[in-house]
C-alpha angles and dihedrals in degrees: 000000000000131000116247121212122233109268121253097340139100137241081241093053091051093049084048093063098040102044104021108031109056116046099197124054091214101074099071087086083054091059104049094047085053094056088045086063104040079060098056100050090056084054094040089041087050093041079069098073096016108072086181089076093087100201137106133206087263094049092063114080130150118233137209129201133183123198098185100183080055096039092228123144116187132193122193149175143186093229127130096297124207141271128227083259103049093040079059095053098031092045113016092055119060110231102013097133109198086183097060082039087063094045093061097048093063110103108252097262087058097046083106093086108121110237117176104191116065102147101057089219103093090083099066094058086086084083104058075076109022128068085211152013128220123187121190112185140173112185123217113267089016128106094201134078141195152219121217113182138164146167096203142277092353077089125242151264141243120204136150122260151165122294132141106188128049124253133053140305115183111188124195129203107212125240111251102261115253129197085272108049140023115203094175082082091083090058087059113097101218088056086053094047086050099049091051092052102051099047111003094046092110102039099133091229124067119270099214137195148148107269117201103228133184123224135175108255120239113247123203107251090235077058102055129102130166088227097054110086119229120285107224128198145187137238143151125250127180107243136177115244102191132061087216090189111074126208090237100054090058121094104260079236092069095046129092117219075236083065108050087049101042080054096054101048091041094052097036106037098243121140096188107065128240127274089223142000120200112200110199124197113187125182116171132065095357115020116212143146117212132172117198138186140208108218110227092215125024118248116260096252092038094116091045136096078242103067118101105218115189146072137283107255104213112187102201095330092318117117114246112169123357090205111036103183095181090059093076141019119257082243093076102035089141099068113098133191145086147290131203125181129140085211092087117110105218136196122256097266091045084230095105139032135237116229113234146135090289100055095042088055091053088040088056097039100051086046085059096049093049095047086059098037075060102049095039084054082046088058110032103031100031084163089063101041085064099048082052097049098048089060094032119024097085079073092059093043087054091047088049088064107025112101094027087292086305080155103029091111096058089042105043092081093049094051114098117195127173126273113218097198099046090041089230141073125283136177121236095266091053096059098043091052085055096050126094114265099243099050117100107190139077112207132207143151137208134223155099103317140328094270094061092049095060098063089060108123088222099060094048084066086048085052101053094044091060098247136136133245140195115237107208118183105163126094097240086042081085095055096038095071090044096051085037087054085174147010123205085339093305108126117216126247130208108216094215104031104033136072107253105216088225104131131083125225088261085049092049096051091042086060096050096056086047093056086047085050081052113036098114089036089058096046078050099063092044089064096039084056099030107158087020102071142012092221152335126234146149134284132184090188096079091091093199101338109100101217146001131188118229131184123263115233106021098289123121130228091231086058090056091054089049102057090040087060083047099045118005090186097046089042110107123184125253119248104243129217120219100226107195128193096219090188083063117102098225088050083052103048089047082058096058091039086057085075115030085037126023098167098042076048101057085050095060090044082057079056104044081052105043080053092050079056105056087045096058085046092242120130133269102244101227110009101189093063081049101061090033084060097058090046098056089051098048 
């Protein structure tokens, strides 16, 4: 019996696919399941026209076995086989898939068949964990069968044995374990479980093993006593690791909403179920089934570096990628859930995808399906929506801003704020459609919380003149009106930064008279605050507050604070504006005192402004002159 070396490949090419092609150890049960599976369909698809081939669906399983003193784990199935021949081309020569051959042989109107292995390199990552490979065969038709066995890249042989039932067995003798690795672990039941579980779970044959199980040993009655604790023994029994059948391949019609949710906490981890699940079922240019599901709660490290977004990429019910970024927009990282399409192409090693045309039109349809699944929740289960948005609309938010707005227009219908008038969240249009016709703005203000909000002099005026205004307390609200610029032609105002378009022409001219009243009184203050303010100057805005202090140049207050979270040493301070109510008495006091009493009168300026400052929620500099300064005046 001579070796035979590897056709038409190289030492270096073998070494490539064990050690470079495939990133996890682990896969290389993934891949012989796979091909397992590949071998049962030829025999089931020519069951079809073969009635000698004495077998149903339900006959056909694939089989693991473990011999742990030997450290062999085995995985067979009762496929096609393969001839001498055929052992030669599948696995004496690197990348000769039999499976994607066959493939090609089918007429057109049977090119449905679902094959899994079209590379013919999946095989050899059993040895990334095994010293060496045995394959024992017996090919349908045939008498003969056959032994295929290699240590590596030294090269194989072929030689006749012993097998009475058609199909595959490929058994693999496990690398010693290292201080770096212990292969043992893929003799343990629970790994292979495991293993199963994560990328086999929807092959459409049982995975079958003996399973170790614990059960409580009968006792004879003349034997039990209340004070003698349970005996309890061990046995085997064969069980199926793999559900074969997966929710989203079923019609909607077949599946419980139990189900969908039993799935989704079982697959995801969730205890609490989802507000809402989208099958999708595609058929076209790429053909895919997807399910989808909306959390109810956002995980704990979802706004963290930490946090995994994406969906699992099934390939005919194999496990691909267990987070497909490319499958969904940042936008919508919460959304959790599957695909499964054979119209991928996928790389060599089946681990990564390439991007392509197929992948970008099932990237824009799910993202479809997901925006009106929203809306739809946003209509019909307002209740919901909410619970949604208040553990994931500060994604949205972030999506409305990231890549200069580039999506603001696919995101502003699905943001809730809250409206200060109504007490309870509302979408833009909403508020638009509540608004009186002539108006043009849409006001809102930022901040720390509602509360604080409330107390701003200029929504008192807003108040009293019967308008609306947008409540924001989260730290990206301040950036979303400045990248929406605008929502059905309705601009958006800044309470505390943007002219408010309040006055009438009686009230205008009635200010400009009041700033030329007060022109001295207001390059008083300035001095009396020099270093403190840029200027001072009127406002008929205030309703009955006397003064507020606004920032110079755009730019909020609340943005300040923000970048001053962000950077501390790039953070500079915004110039700040004095605004004064001249109609308010103390105002007007402080005018008369201007003149009998400068000085009084620069005390109570320190006031007006430490007050401006405890309005807009920013701190009082030095808070012990402060005190001592009301003191002294009282």
């Amino acid at each position: 019996m001579s070796k035979k070396q590897f056709k038409a490949e190289s030492k270096r090419l073998l070494d490539m696919m064990i050690n470079s092609i495939y990133t996890h150890q682990e896969i290389f049960l993934r891949e012989l399941i796979s091909n397992a599976s590949d071998a049962i369909d030829k025999l089931a698809y020519l069951a079809l026209t073969d009635q000698n081939v004495g077998l149903n669906r339900e006959d056909f399983a694939i089989d693991l076995r473990v011999d742990k003193k030997l450290g062999l784990l085995t995985v067979s199935d009762n496929g096609i086989g393969m001839s001498k021949e055929e052992m030669e081309q599948n696995l004496g020569t690197i990348a000769k898939s039999g499976s994607l051959q066959f493939k090609q042989e089918l007429d057109k109107d049977q090119s449905d068949v679902d094959i899994i292995g079209q590379f013919g390199v999946g095989f050899y990552s059993a040895f990334m964990v095994a010293d060496t490979v045995t394959v024992l065969s017996k090919k349908y038709g045939q008498e003969e069968a056959w032994m295929w066995q290699s240590s590596g890249a030294e090269g194989y042989t072929v030689t006749p044995c012993e097998k009475t039932t058609v199909g595959t067995e490929v058994i693999l003798k496990l690398k010693a374990d290292t201080e770096g690795e212990k292969y043992s672990r893929f003799l343990e039941q629970h790994q292979l479980q495991s293993l199963v579980k994560k990328y086999s779970d929807y092959i459409r044959y049982p995975i079958r093993m003996e399973l170790e199980k614990s059960r409580r040993k009968e006792v004879p009655e003349s034997e039990q006593s209340e004070d003698k604790a349970p005996e309890w023994e061990t046995y085997t029994e064969l069980s199926t690791l793999n559900s074969m059948v997966p929710v989203w391949l079923k019609a909607k019609k077949d599946v419980t909403e139990e189900e969908y949710d039993g799935f989704y906490k079982d697959k995801f981890f969730d205890y609490e179920k989802p507000l809402a699940h989208i099958p999708i079922s595609v058929e076209g240019a790429v053909t895919y089934k997807a399910l989808l599901y909306i959390p109810a709660k956002a995980p704990y490290d979802f706004y963290t570096k930490d946090f995994k977004k994406g969906l699992q990429l099934y390939s005919s019910g194999v496990m691909i990628m267990e987070h497909c970024e490319d499958l969904i927009p940042d936008y919508f990282r919460f959304v959790r859930g599957v695909v499964d399409t054979a119209d991928l192409s996928l790389n060599i090693s089946r681990e990564m995808l390439q991007h392509n045309r197929q992948l970008s039109i099932i990237s824009g349809n799910l993202e479809k399906k997901i925006k009106q699944e929203l809306l739809n929740m946003q209509k019909e289960h307002r209740e919901d929506y909410e619970k949604f948005f208040t553990a994931f609309g500060r994604q949205l938010k972030y999506g409305v801003v990231s890549d200069y707005g580039m999506h603001k227009e696919a995101l502003q219908d699905l943001l809730l704020f809250w409206s200060a008038k109504n007490q309870k969240l509302v979408t833009l249009k909403e508020y638009v459609e509540a608004m009186p016709e002539e108006k043009k703005h849409i006001y809102f203000a930022s901040g720390e919380s509602n509360a604080r909000l409330a107390q701003l002099p200029q929504y008192q005026r807003l108040q009293e003149k019967g308008f609306d205004v947008l409540f924001m307390t989260e730290d990206v609200d301040e950036f979303v009106p400045r990248t929406l610029v605008n929502y059905l032609e309705k601009d958006f105002r800044n309470l505390t930064t943007d002219d408010l378009d309040l006055s009438t022409e009686d009230e205008k001219k009635a200010a400009e008279a009041a700033a030329a009243d007060w022109k001295d009184d207001l390059e008083f203050l300035k001095t009396a605050l020099e270093g403190k303010i840029v200027r001072a100057e009127v406002s008929a805005d205030l309703g009955s507050h006397p003064v507020c202090l606004v920032p110079e140049g755009g730019m909020s207050f609340e943005m300040e604070k923000y970048f001053k979270r962000m950077n501390p040493d790039m953070a500079l301070p915004l110039e700040k504006v004095l605004r004064i109510n001249p109609e308010h008495p103390v105002v007007q006091k402080l005018k008369g005192m201007i003149t009998s009493d400068p000085e009084k009168a620069k005390q109570y300026a320190q006031v007006l402004y430490a007050q401006g400052l405890i309005l807009a929620d920013l701190p009082i500099e030095d808070a012990q002159a402060y005190t001592d300064l009301i003191c002294g005046l009282l």
